[in-house]
C-alpha positions as a Python dict, from the first residue, in 0.01 Angstrom:
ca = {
    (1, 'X'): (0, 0, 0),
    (2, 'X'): (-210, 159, -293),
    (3, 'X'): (-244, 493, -122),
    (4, 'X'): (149, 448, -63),
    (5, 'X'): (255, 391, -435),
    (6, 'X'): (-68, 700, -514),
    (7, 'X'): (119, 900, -317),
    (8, 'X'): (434, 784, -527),
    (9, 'X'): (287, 866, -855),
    (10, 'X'): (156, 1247, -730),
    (11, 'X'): (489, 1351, -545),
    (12, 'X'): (677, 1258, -889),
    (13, 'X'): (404, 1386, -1093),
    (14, 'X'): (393, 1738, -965),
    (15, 'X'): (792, 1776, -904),
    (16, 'X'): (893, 1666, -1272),
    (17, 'X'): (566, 1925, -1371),
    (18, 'X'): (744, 2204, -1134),
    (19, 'X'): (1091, 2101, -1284),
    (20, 'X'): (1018, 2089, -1649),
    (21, 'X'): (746, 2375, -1635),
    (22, 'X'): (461, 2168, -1756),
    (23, 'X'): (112, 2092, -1716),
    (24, 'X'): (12, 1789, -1559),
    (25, 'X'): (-224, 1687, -1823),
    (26, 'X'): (137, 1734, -2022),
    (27, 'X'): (326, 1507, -1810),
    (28, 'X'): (38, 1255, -1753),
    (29, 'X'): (74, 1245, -2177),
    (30, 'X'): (427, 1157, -2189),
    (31, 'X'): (439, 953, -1892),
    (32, 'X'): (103, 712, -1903),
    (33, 'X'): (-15, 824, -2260),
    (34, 'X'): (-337, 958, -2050),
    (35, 'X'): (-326, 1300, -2017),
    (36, 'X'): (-591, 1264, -1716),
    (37, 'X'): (-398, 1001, -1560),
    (38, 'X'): (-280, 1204, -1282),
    (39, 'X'): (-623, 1387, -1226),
    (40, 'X'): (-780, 1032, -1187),
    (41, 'X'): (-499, 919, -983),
    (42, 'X'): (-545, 1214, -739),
    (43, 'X'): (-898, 1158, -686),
    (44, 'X'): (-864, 784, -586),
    (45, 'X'): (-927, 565, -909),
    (46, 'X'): (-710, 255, -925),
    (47, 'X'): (-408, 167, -1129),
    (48, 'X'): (-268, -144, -1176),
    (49, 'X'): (104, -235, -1091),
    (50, 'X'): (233, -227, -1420),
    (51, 'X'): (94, 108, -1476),
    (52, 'X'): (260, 198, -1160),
    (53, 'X'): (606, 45, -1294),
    (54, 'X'): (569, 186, -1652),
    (55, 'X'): (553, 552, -1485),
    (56, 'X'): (765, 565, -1256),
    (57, 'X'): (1010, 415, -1464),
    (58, 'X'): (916, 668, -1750),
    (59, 'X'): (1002, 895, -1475),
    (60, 'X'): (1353, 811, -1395),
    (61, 'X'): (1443, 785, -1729),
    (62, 'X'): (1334, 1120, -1820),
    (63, 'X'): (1418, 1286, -1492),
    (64, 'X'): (1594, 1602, -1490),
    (65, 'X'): (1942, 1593, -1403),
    (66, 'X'): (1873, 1894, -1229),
    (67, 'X'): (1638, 1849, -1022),
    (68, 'X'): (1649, 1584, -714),
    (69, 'X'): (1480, 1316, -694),
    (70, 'X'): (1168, 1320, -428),
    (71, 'X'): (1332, 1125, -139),
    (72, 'X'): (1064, 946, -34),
    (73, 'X'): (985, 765, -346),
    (74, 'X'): (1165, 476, -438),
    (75, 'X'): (1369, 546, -783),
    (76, 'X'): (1406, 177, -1024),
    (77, 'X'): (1737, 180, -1173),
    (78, 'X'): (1681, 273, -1534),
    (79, 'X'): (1801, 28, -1798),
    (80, 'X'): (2112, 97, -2027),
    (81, 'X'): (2010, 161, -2369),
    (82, 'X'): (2159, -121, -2625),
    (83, 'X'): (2450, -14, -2847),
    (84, 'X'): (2355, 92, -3182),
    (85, 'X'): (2423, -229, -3454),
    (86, 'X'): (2772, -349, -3537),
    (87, 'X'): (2894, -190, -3194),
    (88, 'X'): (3035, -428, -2939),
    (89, 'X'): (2829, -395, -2562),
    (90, 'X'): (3094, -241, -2328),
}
């Protein structure tokens, strides 16, 4: 399962880097705060869930319209934002 969600984390990793012409030290700043994350990930060092859940999600709420989504990674819905104060939720 680990080398599963790994695999998860690279495959986004390198498409949003090839979509958004970036580094992945770049990306692995705005999406873990670590701008080695991805190196480390790559090379087999362990993450914990909620890293895995805090990226990914970072990831499909910053994904670029577009660009597809890689098809063999699960996407998590991504949460509506709240409506600014004194606005009624729709």
């Amino acid at each position: 399962m680990e080398e599963e969600l790994r695999s998860h984390l690279v495959t986004c990793a390198n498409a949003y880097a090839a979509a958004a012409v970036l580094s992945l030290t770049t990306v692995g700043g705005r999406a873990a705060n670590d701008w080695r994350f991805f190196d480390r990930v790559a090379a087999g060092a362990g993450f914990t869930v909620s890293k895995y859940d805090e990226v990914v999600g970072w990831f499909s709420a910053n994904w670029p319209a577009e660009t597809a989504w890689p098809a063999d990674v699960p996407r998590p819905e991504v949460a509506a934002a709240p409506p600014p104060p004194g606005e009624a939720a729709a």
